[in-house]
C-alpha positions in Angstrom: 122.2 96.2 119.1 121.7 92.6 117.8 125.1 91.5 119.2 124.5 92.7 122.2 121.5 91.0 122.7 123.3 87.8 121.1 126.5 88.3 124.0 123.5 88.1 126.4 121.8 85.1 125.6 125.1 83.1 125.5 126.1 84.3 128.6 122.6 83.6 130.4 122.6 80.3 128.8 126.4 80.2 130.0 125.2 81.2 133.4 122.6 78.2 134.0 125.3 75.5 132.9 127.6 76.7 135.4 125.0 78.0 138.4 124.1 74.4 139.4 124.7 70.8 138.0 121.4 70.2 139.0 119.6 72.1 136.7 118.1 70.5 133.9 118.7 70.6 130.1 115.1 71.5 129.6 115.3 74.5 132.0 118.3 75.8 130.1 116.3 75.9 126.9 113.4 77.6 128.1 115.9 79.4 129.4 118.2 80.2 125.9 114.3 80.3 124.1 112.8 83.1 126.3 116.2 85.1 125.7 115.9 84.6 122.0 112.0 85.9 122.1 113.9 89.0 123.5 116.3 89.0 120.6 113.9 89.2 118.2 110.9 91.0 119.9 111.1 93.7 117.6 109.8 91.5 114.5 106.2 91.1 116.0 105.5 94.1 117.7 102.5 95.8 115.8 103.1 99.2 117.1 107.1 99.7 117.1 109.5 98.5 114.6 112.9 96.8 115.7 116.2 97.9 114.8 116.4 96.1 111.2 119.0 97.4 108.7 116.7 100.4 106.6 116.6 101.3 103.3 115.5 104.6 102.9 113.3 105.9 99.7 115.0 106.9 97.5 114.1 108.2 93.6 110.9 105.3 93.1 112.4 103.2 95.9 108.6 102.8 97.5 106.4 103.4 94.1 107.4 99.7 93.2 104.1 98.5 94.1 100.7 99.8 93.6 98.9 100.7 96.8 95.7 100.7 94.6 95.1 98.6 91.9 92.0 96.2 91.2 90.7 94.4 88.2 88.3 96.8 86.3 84.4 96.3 88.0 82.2 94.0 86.3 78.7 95.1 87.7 77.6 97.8 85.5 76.2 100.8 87.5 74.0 103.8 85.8 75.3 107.1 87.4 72.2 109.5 88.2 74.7 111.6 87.0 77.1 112.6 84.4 80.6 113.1 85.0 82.8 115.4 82.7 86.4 114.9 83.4 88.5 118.3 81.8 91.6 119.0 80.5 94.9 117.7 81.9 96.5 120.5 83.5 100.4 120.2 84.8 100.8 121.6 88.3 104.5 120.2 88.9 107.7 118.2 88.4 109.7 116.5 87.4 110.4 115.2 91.2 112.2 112.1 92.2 111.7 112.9 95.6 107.7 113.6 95.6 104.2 112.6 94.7 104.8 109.0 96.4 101.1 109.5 98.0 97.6 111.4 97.3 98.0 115.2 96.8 96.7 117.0 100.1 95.0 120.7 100.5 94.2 122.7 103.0 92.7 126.1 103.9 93.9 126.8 107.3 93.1 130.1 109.1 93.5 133.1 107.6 96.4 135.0 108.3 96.9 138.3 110.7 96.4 139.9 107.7 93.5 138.7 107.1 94.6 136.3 103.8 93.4 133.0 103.1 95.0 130.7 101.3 95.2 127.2 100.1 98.0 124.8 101.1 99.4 121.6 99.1 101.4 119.0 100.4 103.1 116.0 98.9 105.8 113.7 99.9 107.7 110.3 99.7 109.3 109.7 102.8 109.1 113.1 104.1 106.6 115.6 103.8 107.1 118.6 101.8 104.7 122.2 101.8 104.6 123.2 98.0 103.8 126.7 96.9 100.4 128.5 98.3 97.6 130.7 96.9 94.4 131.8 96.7 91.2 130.1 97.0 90.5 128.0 93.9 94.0 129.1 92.3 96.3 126.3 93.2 97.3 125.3 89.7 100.7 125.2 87.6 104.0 126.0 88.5 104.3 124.4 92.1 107.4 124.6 94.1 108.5 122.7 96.7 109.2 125.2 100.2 112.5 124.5 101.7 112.0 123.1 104.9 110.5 119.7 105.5 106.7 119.6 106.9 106.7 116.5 108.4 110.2 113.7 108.3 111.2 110.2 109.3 112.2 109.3 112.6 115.0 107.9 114.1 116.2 104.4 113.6 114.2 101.7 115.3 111.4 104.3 115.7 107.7 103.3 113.4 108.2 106.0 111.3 112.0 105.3 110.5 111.1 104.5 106.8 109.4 107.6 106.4 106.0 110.0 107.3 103.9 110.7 104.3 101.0 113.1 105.3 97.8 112.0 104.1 95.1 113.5 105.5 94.5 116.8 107.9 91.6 119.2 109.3 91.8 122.7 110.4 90.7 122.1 114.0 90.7 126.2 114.8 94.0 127.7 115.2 95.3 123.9 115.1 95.8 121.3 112.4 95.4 117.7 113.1 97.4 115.5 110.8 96.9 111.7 110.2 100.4 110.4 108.4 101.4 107.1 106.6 104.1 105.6 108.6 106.6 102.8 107.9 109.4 101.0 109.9 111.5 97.6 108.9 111.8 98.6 105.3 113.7 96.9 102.6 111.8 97.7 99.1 114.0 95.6 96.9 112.6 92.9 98.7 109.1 94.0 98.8 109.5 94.7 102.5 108.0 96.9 105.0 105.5 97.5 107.7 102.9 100.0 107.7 100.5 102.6 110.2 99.3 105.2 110.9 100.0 108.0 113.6 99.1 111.9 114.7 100.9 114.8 114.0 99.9 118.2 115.1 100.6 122.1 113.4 100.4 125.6 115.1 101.8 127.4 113.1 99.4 127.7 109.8 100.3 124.3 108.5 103.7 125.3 108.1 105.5 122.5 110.1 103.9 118.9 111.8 105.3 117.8 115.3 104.0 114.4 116.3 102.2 115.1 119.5 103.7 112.7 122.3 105.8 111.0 119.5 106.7 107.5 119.6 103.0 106.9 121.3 101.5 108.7 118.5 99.8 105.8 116.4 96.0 105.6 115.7 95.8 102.7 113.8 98.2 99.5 113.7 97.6 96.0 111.5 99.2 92.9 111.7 102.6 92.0 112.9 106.0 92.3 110.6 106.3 89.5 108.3 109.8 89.4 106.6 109.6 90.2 102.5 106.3 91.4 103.2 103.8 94.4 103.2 102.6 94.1 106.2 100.2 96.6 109.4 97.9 99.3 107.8 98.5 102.8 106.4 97.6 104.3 102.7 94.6 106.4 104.4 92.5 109.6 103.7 90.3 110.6 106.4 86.6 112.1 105.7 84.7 114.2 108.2 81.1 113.7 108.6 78.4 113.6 111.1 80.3 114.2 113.8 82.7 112.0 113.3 86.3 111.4 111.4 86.1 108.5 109.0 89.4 107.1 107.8 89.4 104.8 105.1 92.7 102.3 105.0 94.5 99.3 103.7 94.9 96.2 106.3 97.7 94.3 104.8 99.5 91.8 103.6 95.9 91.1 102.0 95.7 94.6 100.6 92.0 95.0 102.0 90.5 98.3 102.0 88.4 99.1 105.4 88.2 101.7 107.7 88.1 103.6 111.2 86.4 106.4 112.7 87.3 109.0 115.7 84.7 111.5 117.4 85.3 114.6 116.2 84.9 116.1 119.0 88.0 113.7 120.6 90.3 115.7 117.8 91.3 112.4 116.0 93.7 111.7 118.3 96.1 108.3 119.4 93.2 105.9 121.4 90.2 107.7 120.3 89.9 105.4 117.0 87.9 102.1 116.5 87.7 99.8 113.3 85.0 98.8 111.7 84.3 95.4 111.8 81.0 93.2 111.8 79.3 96.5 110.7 79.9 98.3 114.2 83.0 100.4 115.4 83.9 98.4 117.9 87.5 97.2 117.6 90.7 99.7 119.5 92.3 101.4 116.5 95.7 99.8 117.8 95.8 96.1 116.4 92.2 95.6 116.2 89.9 93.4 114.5 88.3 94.5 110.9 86.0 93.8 108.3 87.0 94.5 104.5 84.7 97.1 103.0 84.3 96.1 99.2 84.2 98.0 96.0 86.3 100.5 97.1 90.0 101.8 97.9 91.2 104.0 100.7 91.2 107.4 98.4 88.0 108.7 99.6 86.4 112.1 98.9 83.4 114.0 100.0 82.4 116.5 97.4 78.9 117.7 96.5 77.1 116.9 93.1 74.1 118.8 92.6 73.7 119.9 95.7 73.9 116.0 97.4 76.9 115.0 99.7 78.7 112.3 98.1 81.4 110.1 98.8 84.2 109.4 95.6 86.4 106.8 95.8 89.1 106.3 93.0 91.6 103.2 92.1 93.4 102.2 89.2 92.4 99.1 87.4 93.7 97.9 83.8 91.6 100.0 81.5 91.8 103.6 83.7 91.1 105.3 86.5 87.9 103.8 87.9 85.6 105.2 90.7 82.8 103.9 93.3 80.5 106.4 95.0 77.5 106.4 97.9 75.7 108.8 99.8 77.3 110.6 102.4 74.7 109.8 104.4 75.2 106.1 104.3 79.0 106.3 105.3 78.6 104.6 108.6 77.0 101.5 106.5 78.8 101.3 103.4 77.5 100.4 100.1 79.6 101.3 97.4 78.6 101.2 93.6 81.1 100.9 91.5 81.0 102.2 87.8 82.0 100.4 84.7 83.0 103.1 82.8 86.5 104.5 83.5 87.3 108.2 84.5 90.6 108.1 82.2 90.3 105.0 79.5 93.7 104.0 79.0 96.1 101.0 78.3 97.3 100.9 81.5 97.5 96.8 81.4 98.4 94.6 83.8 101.3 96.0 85.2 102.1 100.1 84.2 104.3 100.2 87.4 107.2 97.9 86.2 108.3 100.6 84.3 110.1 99.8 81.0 111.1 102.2 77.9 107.8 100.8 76.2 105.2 101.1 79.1 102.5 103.2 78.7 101.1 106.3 80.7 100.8 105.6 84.6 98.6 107.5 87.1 98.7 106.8 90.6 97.3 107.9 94.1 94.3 109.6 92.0 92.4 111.9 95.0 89.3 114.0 94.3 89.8 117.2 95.9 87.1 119.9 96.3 88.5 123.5 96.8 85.2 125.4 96.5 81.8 124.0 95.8 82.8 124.9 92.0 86.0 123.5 91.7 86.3 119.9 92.0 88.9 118.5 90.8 91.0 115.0 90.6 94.9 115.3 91.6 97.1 112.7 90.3 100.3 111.2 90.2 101.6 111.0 86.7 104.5 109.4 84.8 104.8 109.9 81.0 104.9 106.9 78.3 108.1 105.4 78.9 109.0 106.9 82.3 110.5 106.4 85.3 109.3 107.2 88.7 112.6 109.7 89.0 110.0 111.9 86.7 106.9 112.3 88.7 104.5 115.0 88.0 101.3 116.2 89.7 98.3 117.1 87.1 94.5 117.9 88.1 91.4 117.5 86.0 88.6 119.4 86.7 85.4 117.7 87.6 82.0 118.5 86.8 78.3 116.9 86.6 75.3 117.6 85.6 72.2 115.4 84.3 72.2 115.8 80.5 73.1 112.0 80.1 72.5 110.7 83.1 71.5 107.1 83.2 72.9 106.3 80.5 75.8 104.2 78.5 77.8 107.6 77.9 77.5 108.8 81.8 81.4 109.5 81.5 83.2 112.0 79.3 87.0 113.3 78.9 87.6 116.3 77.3 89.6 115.5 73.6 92.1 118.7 74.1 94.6 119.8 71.0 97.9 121.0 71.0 100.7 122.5 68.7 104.4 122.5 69.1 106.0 125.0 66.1 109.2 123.5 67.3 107.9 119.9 65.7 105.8 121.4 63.1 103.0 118.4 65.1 99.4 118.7 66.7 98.4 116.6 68.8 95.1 115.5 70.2 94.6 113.5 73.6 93.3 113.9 76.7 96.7 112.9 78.6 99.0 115.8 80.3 101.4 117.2 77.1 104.6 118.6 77.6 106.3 121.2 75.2 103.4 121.6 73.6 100.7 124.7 73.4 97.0 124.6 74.1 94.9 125.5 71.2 92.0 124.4 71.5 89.2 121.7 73.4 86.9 119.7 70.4 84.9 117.8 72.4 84.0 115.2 74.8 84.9 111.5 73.9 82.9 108.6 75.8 84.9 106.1 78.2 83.2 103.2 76.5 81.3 102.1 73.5 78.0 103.4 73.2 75.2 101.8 72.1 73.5 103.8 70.0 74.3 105.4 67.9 77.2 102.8 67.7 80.4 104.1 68.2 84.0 103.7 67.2 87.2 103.8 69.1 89.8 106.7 68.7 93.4 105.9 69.2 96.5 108.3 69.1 99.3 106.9 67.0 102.8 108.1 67.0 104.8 107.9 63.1 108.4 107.2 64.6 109.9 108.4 60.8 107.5 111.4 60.2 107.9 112.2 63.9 104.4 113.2 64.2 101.1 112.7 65.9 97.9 111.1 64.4 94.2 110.0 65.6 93.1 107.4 63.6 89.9 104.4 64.5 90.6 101.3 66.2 94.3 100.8 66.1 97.4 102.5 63.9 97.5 99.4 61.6 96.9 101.8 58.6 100.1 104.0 59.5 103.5 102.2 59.0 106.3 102.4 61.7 102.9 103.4 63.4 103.2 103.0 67.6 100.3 103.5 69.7 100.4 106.5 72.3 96.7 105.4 74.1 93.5 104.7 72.9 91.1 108.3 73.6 88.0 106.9 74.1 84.7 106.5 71.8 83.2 108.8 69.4 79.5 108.0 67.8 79.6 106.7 64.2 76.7 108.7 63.3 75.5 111.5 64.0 73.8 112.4 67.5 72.2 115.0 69.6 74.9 117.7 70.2 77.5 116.3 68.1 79.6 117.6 65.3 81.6 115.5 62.8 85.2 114.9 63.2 87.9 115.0 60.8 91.2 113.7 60.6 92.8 116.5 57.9 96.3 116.6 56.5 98.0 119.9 57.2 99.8 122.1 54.3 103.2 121.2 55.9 102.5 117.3 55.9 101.2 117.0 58.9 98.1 116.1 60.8 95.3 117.8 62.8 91.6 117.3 63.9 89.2 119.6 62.9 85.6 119.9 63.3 85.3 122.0 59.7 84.8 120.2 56.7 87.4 122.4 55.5 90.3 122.2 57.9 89.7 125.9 58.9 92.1 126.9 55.7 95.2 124.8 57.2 95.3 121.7 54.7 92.3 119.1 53.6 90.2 116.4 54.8 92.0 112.9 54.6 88.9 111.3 56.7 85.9 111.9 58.7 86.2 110.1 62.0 83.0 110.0 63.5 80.8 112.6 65.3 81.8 114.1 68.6 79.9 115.8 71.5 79.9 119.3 72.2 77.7 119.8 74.7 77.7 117.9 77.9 
């Protein structure tokens, strides 16, 4: 197609030499320069995508760069609540070819049999239906159904790169889907250009057809730059008070902002405006915004005791961090952010160039509400190590209460530990374990230092010769050929309301557990006591 349009720009240019000797040079150049705008009118379109050479995703292709990752807040907010983040549970994988966006569900209609069920979708350049179930069951051993849900378009088209369903809402016996979109892609270069566009189902969320496809976009950015990330896309959408709210990234600038549609005009292509100068004012297509700060564009509604409230997650360099806000205040943001991480780790400044030595990586983190008791956070996860060809999906359950609210310790993870016979090794973390069994859940372990009591710092340690796990203070100085697997989170150094002491025992075999009996429950004896841990939260 390029030549083509090359042969005719010669030839118009060859055209005006030979048409009339008095035509001037300057007329042939405007002349040769409005045929080259033609040439290359594809490159700032904001709504289609030219015919550029493509690079499809393949295993990690598009997980190069983060679509959500900040430095760790600085303004210290006091939640009104507690948070208790549970154990890491394993739903799926390893996929090369999945979990390159946030984990969707949906309870469509109930069948003509009268069973409900709950669906899951993930995807990375096509959209994928994984196993279904009841209410509240969607948990381990997902499978990916055969046919695709939603897939790329042709070449040249705005979804040529791929369509990554986001976001949906059971609209009746219709679905309305809002996917990620991209066009002009070359990801070894850092290339491509994002939207977002409509996409219908009929048939129980079984299969997406974009409704009057290519004119199916709802919200465009800012024209194709080459080596760039450049439009808008990486959405979730929220429904309230009539209205859809979709929360997005404007790039190349990365800015979170977002949109909203009237319900009642089904979400669909020309029915969106952006938010900008705190109105919704601007066309969805190529409009105007405003950044909305302290957030990200993975955005949740979910009810803590009994209040509507809006979750927003991101990855910083300590964890998994969240803002939140009223539901009520939605049309006038004003997020809080919250020092203390939902998952402490040592994520550092860059877990997604991925290396034999980098740590623990979770991405496109979504709170996800399946009942009004069960709340949980669905995550991308890569293990120490890692490559994105080994994706898994995990959850966390999520619950709150008001037993430390307001206070330094308003964030807990469950400490979980496990046993592989195989190894002869327990280990204790609050990370997703593989080839290991669940024995047992000691406690709760804060996401930063509290005050008081003071407290001190678990870390779990890997002995590379003894080929065994260990959870030691501070650092794994004190264990030679020691290498650290993540720090857990804090423990109080003395004792405290609802805790029980700690300790780091040495197992009959060699080995090493935590127990919380000063005895080791019979299995070997006490080498140290660690600190004092919560039980009740």
């Amino acid at each position: 197609m390029q030549t083509k349009k090359f042969i005719f720009v010669i030839n118009l240019a060859s055209f005006a030499l030979g048409a009339s000797p008095f035509i001037s040079t300057m007329a042939i150049i405007k002349v040769i320069i409005f045929a080259s705008l033609l040439l290359f009118a594809g490159h700032v379109t904001p709504s289609l995508c030219g015919r550029e050479r493509v690079v499809r995703p393949g295993p990690a292709a598009r997980f190069t760069k983060p679509d959500t990752f900040y430095t760790d807040p600085e303004d210290s907010t006091l939640l009104p609540f507690n948070v208790v983040v549970g154990r890491s549970e394993i739903l799926g994988g390893p996929w090369p070819n999945l979990a390159d966006n946030p984990f969707l569900v949906l309870s469509p209609p109930p069948s003509s049999s009268g069973a409900r069920t709950v669906l899951g979708y993930s995807a990375n350049g096509e959209t994928w239906l994984l196993q279904n179930s009841t209410i509240g069951s969607l948990s381990t051993n997902l499978t990916r159904i055969t046919d695709t849900t939603l897939g790329a378009g042709p070449k040249g088209s705005l979804d040529e790169c791929g369509a990554w369903l986001n976001s949906a809402d059971v609209q009746g016996n219709q679905i309305a889907g809002w996917y990620h979109a991209e066009c002009l892609c070359d990801y070894d270069v850092g290339q491509t250009h994002k939207s977002v566009a409509y996409a219908q189902s009929s048939d129980l969320g079984k299969t997406f057809v974009k409704v009057n496809y290519p004119n199916n976009h709802v919200i465009t950015g800012a024209n194709f730059t080459a080596k760039e990330t450049t439009g808008a896309g990486d959405h979730t959408v929220v429904t309230y008070g009539g209205y859809y709210y979709m929360f997005y990234y404007e790039y190349p600038d990365w800015k979170p902002t977002m949109a909203r549609s009237k319900v009642s005009d089904g979400g669909r292509p020309n029915t969106w405006f952006k938010y900008f100068n705190g109105q919704f004012t601007e066309p969805g297509l190529g409009g105007r915004f405003t950044p909305v700060p302290d957030t990200s564009s993975f955005v949740a509604s979910v009810s803590i005791l009994g209040n509507d409230t809006l979750i927003s997650l991101y990855t910083g360099t300590n964890g998994i961090f969240m803002s939140y806000m009223p539901a009520s205040g939605i049309a006038s943001p004003n997020w809080k952010p919250v020092a203390d991480p939902l998952f402490y780790s040592n994520l550092g400044t860059s877990p997604w160039d991925r290396t034999p030595s980098s740590p623990e990586l979770w991405a496109y983190t979504m709170v996800i509400s399946l009942s009004p008791s069960a709340t949980y956070i669905y995550s991308t996860y890569l293990f120490p190590g890692q490559g994105f060809a080994d994706r898994y999906i995990v959850r966390n359950q999520l619950t709150f209460s008001t037993k430390m609210a307001s206070s330094d310790q308003s964030i807990l993870n469950t400490l979980s530990q496990y046993h592989s016979k195989q190894n002869n090794d327990y280990w204790e973390t609050n990370s997703p374990v593989l080839g290991y069994d669940h024995v047992t859940d000691l406690g709760y372990v804060m996401t930063s230092s509290p005050s008081s009591p003071a407290g001190v710092l678990l870390v779990s340690c890997y002995l590379d010769v003894d080929k065994i796990h260990v959870v030691t203070t501070s650092s794994c100085a004190s264990f030679p050929y020691a290498v650290l697997v993540k720090p857990l989170g804090w423990i109080w150094q003395g004792s405290s309301s609802g805790s029980r002491a700690l300790y780091r025992c040495v197992t009959n075999s060699g080995g090493q557990l935590l127990s919380l009996d000063s005895s080791c429950a019979g299995q070997g004896k006490v080498q140290q006591m660690l600190g004092y841990i919560l039980q009740d939260a």
